[in-house]
N, C-alpha and C positions, 0 to 999 in steps of 0.2 A: 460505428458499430459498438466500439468497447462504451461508451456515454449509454446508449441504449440498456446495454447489460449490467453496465455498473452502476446506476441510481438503483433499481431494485433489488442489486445483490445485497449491497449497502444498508440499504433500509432493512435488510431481512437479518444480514447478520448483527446490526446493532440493536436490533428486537432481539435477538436470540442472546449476545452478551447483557439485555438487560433483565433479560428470564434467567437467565446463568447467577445472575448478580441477585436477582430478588427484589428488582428495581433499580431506582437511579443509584446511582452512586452517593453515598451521604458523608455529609463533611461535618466533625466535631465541630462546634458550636468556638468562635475564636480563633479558628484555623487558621486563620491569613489567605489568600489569595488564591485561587484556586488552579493547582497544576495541572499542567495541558497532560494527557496521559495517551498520545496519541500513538510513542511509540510501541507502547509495551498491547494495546490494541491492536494495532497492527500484529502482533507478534503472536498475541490470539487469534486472529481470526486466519494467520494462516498456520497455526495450528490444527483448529478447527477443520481449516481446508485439506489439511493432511499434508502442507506443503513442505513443513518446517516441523523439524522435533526437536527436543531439549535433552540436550546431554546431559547426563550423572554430576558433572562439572558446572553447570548451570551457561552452558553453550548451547549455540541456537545452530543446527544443521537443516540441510535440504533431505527430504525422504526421496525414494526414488521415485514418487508422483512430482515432487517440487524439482527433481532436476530434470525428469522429462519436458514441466513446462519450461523452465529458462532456455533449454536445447530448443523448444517451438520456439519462445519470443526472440531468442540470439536473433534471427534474420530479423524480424521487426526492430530492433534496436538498433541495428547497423543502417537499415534504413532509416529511421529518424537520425542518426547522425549526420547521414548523409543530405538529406532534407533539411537539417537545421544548417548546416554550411554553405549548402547553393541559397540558401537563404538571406547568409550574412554577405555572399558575395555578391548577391542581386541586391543587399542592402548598399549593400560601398559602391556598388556600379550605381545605383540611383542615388547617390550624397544622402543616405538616410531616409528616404522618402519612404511612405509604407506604399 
């Protein structure tokens, strides 16, 4: 389900940071190698999402939409922990076998 939702959220917000931007991002001529800027993207776009706001201090907080969803995904994460261990113990009970 989240694969479904996420390729077109994706595509929509990185259209929308490059209308923000006024296009691609443009690199001085000489610059050197070009940095990954993935997390400070990230940091927009759940800005954008109203998940995260930026404190006076230049700190990054949850609004209370952003902490309503971590309260939703909490169970979803306790369960992928638990899914990723029966995992590694079904790994050791099979000698590594996938």
């Amino acid at each position: 389900m989240f694969s479904e939702l996420a390729g077109p959220w994706e595509a929509a917000r990185q259209s929308a940071l490059r209308a923000a931007r006024g296009g691609e991002r443009k690199r001085a001529e000489g610059a050197g190698r070009k940095p990954k800027l993935v997390f400070f993207d990230r940091l927009t776009e759940l800005q954008d999402a109203r998940l995260v706001h930026q404190l006076p201090d230049n700190r990054y907080t949850l609004t209370p939409l952003g902490e309503q969803a971590y309260q939703a995904l909490r169970p979803l994460a306790r369960w992928a922990d638990h899914w990723a261990a029966a995992m590694d113990r079904q790994s050791a009970d099979d000698g590594g076998r996938p």
